[in-house]
Phi, psi and omega in degrees: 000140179255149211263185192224126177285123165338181177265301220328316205286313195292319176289331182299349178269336155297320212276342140344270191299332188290311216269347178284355199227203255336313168288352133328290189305289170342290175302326183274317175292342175287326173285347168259007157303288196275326169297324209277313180309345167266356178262356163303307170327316195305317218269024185250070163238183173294338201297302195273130163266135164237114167295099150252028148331147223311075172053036168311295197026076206224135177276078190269166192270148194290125191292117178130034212230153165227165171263168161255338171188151184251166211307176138321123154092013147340164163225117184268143220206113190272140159223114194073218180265016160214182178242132151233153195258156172224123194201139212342092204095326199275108161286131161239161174228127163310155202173085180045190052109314182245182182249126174235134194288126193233176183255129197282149165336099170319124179117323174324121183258124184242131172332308185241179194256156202265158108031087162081030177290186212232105212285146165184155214227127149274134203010065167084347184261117157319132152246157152253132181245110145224159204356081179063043182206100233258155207217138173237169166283085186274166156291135170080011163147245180206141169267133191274133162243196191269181201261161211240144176289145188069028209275169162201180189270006170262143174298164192268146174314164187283156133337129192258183204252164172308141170296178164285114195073011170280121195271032176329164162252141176276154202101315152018282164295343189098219193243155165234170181239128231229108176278108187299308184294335177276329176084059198190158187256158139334166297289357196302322177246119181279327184264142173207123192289308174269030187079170179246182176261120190251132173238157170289116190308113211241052126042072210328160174274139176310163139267000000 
């Protein structure tokens, strides 16, 4: 038979259990405390910058910072007369034993985008942006380019559409900017994982 606690004995026992899960609780928000605080510490040091250039807010290692190896999952990338290593954002140059972080060439061409980069736009051409380093669209990957005057992060308005029966030439109208992987133009798609394509606005043939 199961016994029945008095109420007194039954409330010291709730009130038991409450301070046990609060002081649980407790123990669990001080450690995520304290986690997000050794990780502010790694970067408030010199070695790391934070980029907030149009609200990039990305943290990178400082240029002139050196490594013993550079990460896992590089990409090396010959230009000229050197070798640089690229890893999400970050360019390296060998420099005797160890890897140093440099500011990449204008023209280096890198397969991929760096990692959370920051779309911005000069008279309607797309940029790509990290950490202070603005990127165009090439055959065969993206290219670093010099850094564009005026640039900002709202996209160019759309092309507007043609009339019915507009005999327009094409191109005419400007550029429209085109996503391969979505199959689809500007604004219908807002987003384009591998940047976009900029064509020439080309006007349906007239009926």
């Amino acid at each position: 038979m199961n016994a029945i606690l008095p109420a007194p004995a039954r409330l010291a026992s709730a009130l038991l259990l409450a301070a046990a899960l609060l002081s649980v609780s407790f123990a669990h928000a001080q450690e995520r405390r304290e986690r997000r605080e050794h990780e502010r510490e790694r970067y408030q040091t010199p070695h790391w910058v934070f980029d907030d250039r149009f609200h990039h807010n990305h943290y990178y290692p400082a240029v002139g910072y050196a490594v013993d190896a550079v990460p896992a999952g590089n990409v090396v990338v010959n230009f000229r007369s050197g070798r640089f290593w690229f890893h999400s954002g970050v360019w390296f140059q060998q420099a005797g034993p160890r890897f140093v972080v440099v500011r990449p060439p204008v023209g280096v061409v890198v397969p991929v985008l760096p990692a959370g980069y920051t779309t911005v736009y000069t008279a309607g051409v797309p940029y790509y942006y990290a950490n202070d380093v603005y990127y165009v669209q090439q055959p065969g990957g993206y290219a670093v380019a010099e850094p564009p005057m005026l640039a900002s992060e709202n996209p160019p308005p759309p092309s507007p559409a043609p009339q019915p029966g507009s005999a327009a030439a094409p191109g005419s109208a400007g550029n429209w900017y085109y996503c391969e992987s979505a199959k689809a133009y500007y604004p219908y798609v807002t987003e384009c994982k591998e940047g976009w394509r900029s064509v020439p606005a080309t006007p349906p043939p007239a009926r």
